[in-house]
C-alpha positions in Angstrom: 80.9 94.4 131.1 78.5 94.9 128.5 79.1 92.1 125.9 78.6 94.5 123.0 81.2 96.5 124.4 84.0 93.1 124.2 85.7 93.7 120.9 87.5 91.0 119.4 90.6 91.3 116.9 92.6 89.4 115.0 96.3 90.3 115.0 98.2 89.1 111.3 101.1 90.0 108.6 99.5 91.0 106.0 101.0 89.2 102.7 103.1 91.0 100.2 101.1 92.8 97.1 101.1 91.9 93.7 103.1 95.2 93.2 105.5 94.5 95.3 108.6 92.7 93.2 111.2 92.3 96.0 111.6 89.5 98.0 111.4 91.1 101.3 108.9 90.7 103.5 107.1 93.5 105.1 108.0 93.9 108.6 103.9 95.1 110.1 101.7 93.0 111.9 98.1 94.3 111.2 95.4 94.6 113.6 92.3 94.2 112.5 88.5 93.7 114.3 86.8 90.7 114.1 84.0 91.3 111.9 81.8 88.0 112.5 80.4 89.3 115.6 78.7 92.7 114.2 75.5 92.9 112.5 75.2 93.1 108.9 72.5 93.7 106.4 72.3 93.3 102.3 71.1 97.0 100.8 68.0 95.3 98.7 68.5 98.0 95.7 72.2 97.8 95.3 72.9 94.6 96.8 75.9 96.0 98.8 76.5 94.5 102.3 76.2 97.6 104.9 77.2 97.6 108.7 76.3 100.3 111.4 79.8 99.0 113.0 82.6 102.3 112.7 84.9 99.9 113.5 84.5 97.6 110.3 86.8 99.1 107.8 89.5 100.3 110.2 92.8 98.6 110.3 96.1 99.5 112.3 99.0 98.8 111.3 102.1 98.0 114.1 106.3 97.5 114.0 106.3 94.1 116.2 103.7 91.7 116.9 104.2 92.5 120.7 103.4 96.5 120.1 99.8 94.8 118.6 99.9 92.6 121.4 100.1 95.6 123.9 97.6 97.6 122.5 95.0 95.5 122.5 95.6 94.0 125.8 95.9 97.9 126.6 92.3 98.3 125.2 90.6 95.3 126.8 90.2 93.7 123.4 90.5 90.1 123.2 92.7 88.7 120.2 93.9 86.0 118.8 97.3 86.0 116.3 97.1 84.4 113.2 100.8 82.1 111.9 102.7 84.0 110.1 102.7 83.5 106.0 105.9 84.1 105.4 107.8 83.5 101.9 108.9 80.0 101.0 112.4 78.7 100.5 112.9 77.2 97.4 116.1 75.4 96.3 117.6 77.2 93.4 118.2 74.9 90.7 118.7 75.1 87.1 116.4 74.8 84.4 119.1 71.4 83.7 117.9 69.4 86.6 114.4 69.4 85.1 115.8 66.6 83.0 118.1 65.2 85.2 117.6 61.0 85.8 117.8 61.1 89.1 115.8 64.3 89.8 112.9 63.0 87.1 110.0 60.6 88.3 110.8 56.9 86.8 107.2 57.2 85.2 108.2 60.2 82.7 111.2 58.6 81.5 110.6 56.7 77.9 113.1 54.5 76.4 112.7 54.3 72.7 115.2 51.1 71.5 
């Protein structure tokens, strides 16, 4: 096999957009290719970076991360999944325990008297 012809992708869940305000979590994986194998080249007048790979800005978009799986396996592509970024917990506390003696570090605390 030609190695020109091995494609490599990276398979990810794309992050939640600044627009988004709910705290659900989008339920895609996102295929993408691996860019830092095709040749690029800065355009001298207008200093944008240009690529003679059709492949560069194309993304696809999948339910489960096995479907992604699948298809690339399908197409001979080799991939590799990036962890998930999924939201963090947080404890839910009030604004209260900010000031709390026990929660507080012994370093802020001033006694006056």
């Amino acid at each position: 096999m030609n190695k020109d012809l091995v494609r490599s992708v990276r398979i990810f869940r794309p992050t939640r957009t600044t627009m988004q305000a709910g705290a659900r979590h989008p339920e895609i994986w996102r295929l993408e290719w691996d860019l830092s194998c095709s040749h690029h080249w800065m355009n001298p007048i207008m200093g944008w970076t240009s690529s003679g790979d059709p492949l560069q800005a194309i993304h696809l978009s999948f339910p489960s991360l096995k479907s992604a799986i699948r298809f690339a396996e399908k197409q001979g592509y080799s991939y590799h999944v990036e962890p998930d970024s999924t939201l963090t917990k947080f404890a839910v506390k009030s604004y209260a325990d900010n000031y709390r003696a026990e929660t507080m570090n012994p370093s802020k605390i001033s006694h006056t008297k």
